[in-house]
KENU-835372 format. One record per residue (C-alpha): residue number from 1; x, y, z. Coordinates in Angstrom, 3 decimals. Example, Ala and Ser with C-alpha at 12.3 -4.5 7.8 and 13.67 -1.06 7.14 Angstrom:
<filos>
<filo><i>1</i><east>12.300</east><north>-4.500</north><up>7.800</up></filo>
<filo><i>2</i><east>13.670</east><north>-1.060</north><up>7.140</up></filo>
</filos>
This chain:
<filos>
<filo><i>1</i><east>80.439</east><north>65.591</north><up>267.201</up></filo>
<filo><i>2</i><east>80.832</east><north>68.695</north><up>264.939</up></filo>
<filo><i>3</i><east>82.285</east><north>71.822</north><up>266.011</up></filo>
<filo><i>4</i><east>79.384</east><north>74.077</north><up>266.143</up></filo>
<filo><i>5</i><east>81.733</east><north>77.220</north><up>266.092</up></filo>
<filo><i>6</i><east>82.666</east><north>76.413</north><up>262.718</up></filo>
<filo><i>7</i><east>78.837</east><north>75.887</north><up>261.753</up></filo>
<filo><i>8</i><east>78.193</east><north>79.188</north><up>263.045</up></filo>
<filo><i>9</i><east>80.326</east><north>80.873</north><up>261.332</up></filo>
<filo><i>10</i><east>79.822</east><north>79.366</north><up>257.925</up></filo>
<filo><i>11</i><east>75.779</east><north>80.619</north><up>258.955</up></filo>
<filo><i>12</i><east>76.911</east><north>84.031</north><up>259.559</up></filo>
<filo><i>13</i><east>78.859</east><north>84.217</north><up>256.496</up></filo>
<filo><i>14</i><east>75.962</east><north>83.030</north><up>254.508</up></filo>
<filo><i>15</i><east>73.610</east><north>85.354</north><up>256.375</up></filo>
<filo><i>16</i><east>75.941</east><north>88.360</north><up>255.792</up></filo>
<filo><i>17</i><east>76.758</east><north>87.688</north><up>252.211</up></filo>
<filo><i>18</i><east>73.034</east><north>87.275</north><up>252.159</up></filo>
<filo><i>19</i><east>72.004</east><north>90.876</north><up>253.742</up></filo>
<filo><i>20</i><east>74.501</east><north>92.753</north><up>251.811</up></filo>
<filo><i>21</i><east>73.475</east><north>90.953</north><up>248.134</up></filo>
<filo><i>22</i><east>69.798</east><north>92.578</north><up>249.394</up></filo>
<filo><i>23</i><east>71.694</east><north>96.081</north><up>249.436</up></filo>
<filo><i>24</i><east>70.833</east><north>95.968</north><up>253.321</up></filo>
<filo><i>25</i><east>72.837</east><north>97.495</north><up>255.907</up></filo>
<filo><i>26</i><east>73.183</east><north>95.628</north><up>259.573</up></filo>
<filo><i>27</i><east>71.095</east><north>98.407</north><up>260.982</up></filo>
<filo><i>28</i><east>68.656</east><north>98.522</north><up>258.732</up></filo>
<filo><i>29</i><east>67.997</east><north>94.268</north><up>259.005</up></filo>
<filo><i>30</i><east>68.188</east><north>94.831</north><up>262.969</up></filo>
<filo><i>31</i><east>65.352</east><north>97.483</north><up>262.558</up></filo>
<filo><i>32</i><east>63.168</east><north>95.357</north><up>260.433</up></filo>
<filo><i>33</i><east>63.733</east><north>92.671</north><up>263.164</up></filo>
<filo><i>34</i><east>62.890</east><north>94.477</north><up>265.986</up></filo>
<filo><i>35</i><east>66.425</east><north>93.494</north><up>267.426</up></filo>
<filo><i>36</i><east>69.570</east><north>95.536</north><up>268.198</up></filo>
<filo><i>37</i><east>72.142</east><north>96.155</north><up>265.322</up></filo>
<filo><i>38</i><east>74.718</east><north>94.233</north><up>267.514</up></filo>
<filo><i>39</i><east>73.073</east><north>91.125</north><up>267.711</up></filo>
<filo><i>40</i><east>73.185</east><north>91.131</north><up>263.953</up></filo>
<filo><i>41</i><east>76.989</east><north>91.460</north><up>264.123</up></filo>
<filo><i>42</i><east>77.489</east><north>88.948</north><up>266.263</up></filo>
<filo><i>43</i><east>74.848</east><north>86.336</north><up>264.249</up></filo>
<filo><i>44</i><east>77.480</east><north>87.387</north><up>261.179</up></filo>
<filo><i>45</i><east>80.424</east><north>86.997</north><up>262.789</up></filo>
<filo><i>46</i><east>79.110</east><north>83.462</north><up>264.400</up></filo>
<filo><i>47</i><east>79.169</east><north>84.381</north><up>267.350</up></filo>
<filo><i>48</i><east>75.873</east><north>83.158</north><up>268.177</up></filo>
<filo><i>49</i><east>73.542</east><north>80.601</north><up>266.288</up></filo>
<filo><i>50</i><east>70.168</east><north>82.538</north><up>265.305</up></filo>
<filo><i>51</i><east>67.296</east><north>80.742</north><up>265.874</up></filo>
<filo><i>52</i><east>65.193</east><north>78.650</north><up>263.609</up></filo>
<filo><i>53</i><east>62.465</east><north>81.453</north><up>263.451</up></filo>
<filo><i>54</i><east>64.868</east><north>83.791</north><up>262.990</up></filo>
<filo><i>55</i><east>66.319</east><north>82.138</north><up>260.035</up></filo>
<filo><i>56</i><east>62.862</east><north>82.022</north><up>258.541</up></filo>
<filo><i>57</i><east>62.614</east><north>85.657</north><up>259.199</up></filo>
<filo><i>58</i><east>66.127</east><north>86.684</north><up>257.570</up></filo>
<filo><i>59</i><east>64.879</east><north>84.523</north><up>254.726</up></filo>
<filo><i>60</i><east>62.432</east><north>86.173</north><up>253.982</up></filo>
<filo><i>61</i><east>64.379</east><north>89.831</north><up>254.855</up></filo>
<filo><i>62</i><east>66.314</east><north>88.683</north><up>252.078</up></filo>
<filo><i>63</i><east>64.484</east><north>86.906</north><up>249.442</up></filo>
<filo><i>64</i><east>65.983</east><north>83.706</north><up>249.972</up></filo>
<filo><i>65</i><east>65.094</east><north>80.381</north><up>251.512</up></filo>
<filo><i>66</i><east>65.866</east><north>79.533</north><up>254.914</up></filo>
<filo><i>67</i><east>68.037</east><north>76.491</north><up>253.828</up></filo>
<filo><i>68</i><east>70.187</east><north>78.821</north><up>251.253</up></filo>
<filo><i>69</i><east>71.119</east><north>80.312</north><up>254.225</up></filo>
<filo><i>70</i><east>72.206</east><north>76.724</north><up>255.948</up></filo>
<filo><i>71</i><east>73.334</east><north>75.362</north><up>252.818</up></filo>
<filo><i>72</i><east>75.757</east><north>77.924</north><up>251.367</up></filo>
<filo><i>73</i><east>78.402</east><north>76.882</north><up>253.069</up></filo>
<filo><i>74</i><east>77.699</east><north>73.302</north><up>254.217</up></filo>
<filo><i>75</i><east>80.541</east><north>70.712</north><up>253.804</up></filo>
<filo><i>76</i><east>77.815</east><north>68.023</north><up>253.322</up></filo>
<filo><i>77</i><east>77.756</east><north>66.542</north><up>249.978</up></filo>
<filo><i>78</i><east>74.324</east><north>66.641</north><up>249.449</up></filo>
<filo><i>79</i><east>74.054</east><north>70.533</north><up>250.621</up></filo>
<filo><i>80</i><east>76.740</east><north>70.805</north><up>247.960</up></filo>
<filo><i>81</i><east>75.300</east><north>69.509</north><up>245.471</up></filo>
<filo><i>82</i><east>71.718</east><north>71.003</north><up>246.058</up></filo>
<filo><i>83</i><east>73.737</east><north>74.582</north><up>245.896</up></filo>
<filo><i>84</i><east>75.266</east><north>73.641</north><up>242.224</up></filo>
<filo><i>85</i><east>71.733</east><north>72.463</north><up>240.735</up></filo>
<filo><i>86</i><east>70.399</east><north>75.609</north><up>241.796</up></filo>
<filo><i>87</i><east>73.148</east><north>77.317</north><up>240.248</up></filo>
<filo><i>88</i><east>72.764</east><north>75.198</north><up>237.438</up></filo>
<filo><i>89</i><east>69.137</east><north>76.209</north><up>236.489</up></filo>
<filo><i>90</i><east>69.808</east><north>79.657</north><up>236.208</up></filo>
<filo><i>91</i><east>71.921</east><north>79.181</north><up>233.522</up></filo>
<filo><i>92</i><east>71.160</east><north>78.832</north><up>229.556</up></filo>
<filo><i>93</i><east>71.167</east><north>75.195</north><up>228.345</up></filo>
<filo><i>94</i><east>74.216</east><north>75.388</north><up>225.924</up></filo>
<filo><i>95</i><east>75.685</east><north>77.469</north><up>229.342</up></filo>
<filo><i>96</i><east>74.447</east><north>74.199</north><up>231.501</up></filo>
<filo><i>97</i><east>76.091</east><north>71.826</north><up>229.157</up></filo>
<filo><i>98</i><east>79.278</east><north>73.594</north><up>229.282</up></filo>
<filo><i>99</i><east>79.632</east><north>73.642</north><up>232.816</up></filo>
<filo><i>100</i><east>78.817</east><north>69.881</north><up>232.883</up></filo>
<filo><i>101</i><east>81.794</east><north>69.189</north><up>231.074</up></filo>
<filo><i>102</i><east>84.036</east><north>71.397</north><up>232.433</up></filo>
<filo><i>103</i><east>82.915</east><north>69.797</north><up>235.668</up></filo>
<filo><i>104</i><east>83.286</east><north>66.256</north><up>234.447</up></filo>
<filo><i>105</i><east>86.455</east><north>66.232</north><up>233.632</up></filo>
<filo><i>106</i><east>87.882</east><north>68.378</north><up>236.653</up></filo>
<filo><i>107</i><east>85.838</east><north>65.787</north><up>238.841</up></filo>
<filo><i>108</i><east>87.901</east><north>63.194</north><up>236.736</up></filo>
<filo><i>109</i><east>91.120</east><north>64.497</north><up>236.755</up></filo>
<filo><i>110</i><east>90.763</east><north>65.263</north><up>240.733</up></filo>
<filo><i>111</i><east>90.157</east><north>61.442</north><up>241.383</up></filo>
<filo><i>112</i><east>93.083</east><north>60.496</north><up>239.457</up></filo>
<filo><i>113</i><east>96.130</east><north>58.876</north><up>242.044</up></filo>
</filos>
């Protein structure tokens, strides 16, 4: 069973990395909301797990999609990986390539015994 304390946290991280890369204060996102300031704090500091419609509405607060805001911080592979190919696609080409091999051979040289 994961520990959902952990998983909020990681959310609230994501969601407060999220509000303050939008230039928003924690006010300011409870007032757009319609919820108190507080409540914000306490989604941040994972203290409580926001709902699903209230991820879609920080979202789009934001500018982001609602699973940027799960998958920031997810240990799953496949969350991981999802994370680095958008990463990836902002980049130049010759910039992609680079990063490709740097990555390659650090995933190489972590596998070795």
């Amino acid at each position: 069973m994961p520990d959902f304390s952990i998983i909020n946290r990681q959310i609230g991280k994501s969601i407060a990395k999220r509000r303050q890369q939008a230039g928003f204060t924690q006010e300011q996102v409870a007032e757009k909301l319609g919820i108190g300031y507080v409540a914000v704090s306490r989604m941040e500091r994972g203290l409580v797990m926001p709902t699903v419609a209230r991820l879609y509405q920080l979202a789009e607060l934001f500018g982001c999609s609602s699973a940027d805001l799960l998958d920031e911080n997810s240990p799953l592979a496949d969350d991981q990986a999802r994370r680095l190919c958008h990463l990836f696609n902002q980049l130049q080409e010759h910039d992609r390539k680079l990063l490709g091999d740097i990555f390659q051979i650090l995933s190489e040289r972590l596998r070795e015994p």
